[in-house]
C-alpha positions in Angstrom: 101.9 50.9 114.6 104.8 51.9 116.9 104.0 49.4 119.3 104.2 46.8 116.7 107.6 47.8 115.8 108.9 47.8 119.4 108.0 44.6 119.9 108.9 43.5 117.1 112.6 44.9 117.5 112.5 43.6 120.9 111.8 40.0 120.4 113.9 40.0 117.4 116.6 41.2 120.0 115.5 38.5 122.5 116.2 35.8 119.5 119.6 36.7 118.8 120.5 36.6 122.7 118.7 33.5 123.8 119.4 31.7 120.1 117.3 29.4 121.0 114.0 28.4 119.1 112.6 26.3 122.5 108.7 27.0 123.1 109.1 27.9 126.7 111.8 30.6 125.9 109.6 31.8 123.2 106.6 32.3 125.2 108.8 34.3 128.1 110.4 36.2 126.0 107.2 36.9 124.0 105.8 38.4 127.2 108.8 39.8 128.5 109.0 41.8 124.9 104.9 42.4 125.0 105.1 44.2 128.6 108.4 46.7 127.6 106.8 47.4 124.7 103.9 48.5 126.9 105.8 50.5 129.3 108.0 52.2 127.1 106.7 52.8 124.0 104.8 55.9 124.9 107.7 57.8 125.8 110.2 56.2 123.1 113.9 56.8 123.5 114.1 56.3 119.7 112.8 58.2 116.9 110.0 56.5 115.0 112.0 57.3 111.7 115.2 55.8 112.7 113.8 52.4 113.9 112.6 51.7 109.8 116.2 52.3 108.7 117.5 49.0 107.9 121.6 49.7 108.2 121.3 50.7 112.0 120.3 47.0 112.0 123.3 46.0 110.0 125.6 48.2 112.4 124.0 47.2 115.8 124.6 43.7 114.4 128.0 44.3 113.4 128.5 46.0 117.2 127.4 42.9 119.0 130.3 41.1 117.3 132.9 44.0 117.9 131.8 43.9 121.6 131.9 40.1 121.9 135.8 40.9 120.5 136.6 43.6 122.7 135.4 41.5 125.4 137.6 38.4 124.0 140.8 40.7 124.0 139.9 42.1 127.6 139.1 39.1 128.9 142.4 37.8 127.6 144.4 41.3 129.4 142.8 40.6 132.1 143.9 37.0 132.9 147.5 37.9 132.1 147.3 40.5 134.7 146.1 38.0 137.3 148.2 35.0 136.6 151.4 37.1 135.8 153.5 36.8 139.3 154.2 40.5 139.4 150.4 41.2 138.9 151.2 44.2 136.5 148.3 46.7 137.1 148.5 50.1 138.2 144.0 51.0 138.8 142.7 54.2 138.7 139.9 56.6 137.6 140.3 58.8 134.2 138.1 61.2 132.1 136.9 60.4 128.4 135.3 62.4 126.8 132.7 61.3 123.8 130.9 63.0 121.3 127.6 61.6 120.9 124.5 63.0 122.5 121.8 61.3 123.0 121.4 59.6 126.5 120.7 56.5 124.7 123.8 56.1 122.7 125.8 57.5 126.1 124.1 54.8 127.9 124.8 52.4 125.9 128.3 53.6 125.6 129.2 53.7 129.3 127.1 50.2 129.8 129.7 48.4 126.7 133.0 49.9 128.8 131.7 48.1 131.8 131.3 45.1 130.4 134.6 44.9 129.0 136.3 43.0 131.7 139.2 45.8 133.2 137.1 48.8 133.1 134.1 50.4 134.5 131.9 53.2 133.8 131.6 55.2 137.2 129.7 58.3 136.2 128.9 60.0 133.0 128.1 64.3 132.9 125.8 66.5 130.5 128.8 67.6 128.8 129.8 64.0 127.5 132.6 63.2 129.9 132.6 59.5 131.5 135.1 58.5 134.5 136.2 55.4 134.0 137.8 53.0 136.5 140.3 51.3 134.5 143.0 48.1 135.8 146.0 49.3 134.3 145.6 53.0 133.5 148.0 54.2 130.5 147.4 57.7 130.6 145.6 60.4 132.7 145.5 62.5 128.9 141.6 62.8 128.6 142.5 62.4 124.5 144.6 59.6 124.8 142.5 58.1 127.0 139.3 58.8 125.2 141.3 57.4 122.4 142.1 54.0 124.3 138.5 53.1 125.7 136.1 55.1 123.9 136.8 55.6 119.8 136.2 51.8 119.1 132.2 52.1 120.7 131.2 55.4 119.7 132.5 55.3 115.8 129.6 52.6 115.6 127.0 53.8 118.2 126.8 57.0 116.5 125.9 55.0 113.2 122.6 53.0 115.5 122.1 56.0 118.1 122.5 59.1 115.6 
């Protein structure tokens, strides 16, 4: 019955990133789905329990389009930088810190910084600290910085992850 579920959470995830309905995407991402599910549901990285609770749906839903924004606004920062004459960044490395504690939501935490054009997740610890590479650092305050790059992901991973 778990299998089912993976699979069934995994195409349904393949859906809304291809959003296409075309037979040959379909079939790949049929299999692609079929063979994770197959290699990864025997040691899930998600309790049973969690994956029949339909509001993590809603919120990993409503996190897709808060990425796609963050993205939009960095994206944006980012091109100002490069086109503005002076080139106004000052790059560096700082330390956030995040409370949640699974590796999954951490994962998935460090891999949404990255992909928000102007930062990048170098290395995340045990204790829940992450150095970031960031294009125009602010602040070297671990708080103030957590504040900055972190709060906006984690208030809603915790709500999918935890």
């Amino acid at each position: 019955m778990s299998r089912v579920i993976y699979f069934v959470v995994a195409f349904a995830f393949w859906l809304l990133l291809t959003l296409s309905l075309e037979w040959d995407r379909l079939v790949a991402g049929a299999v692609v789905c079929l063979l994770t599910t197959m290699i990864f549901a025997k040691n899930p990285m998600v309790k049973k329990h969690k994956l029949l609770q339909p509001k993590r749906y809603f919120w990993m839903l409503y996190y897709v389009f808060l990425l796609l924004w963050e993205c939009l606004k960095a994206n944006l920062d980012v091109a100002y930088r490069v086109l503005h004459p002076a080139m106004p960044i000052h790059p560096g490395i700082v330390k956030v810190r995040t409370s949640l504690k699974s590796d999954l939501a951490r994962t998935s935490l460090a891999n949404s910084i990255t992909m928000t054009p102007g930062t990048l997740s170098v290395d995340i610890t045990d204790e829940g600290e992450l150095y970031i590479h960031w294009i125009n650092v602010k602040t070297q305050d671990v708080e103030e910085a957590s504040q900055k790059i972190v709060v906006v992901f984690e208030k809603i991973l915790k709500r999918i992850f935890e």
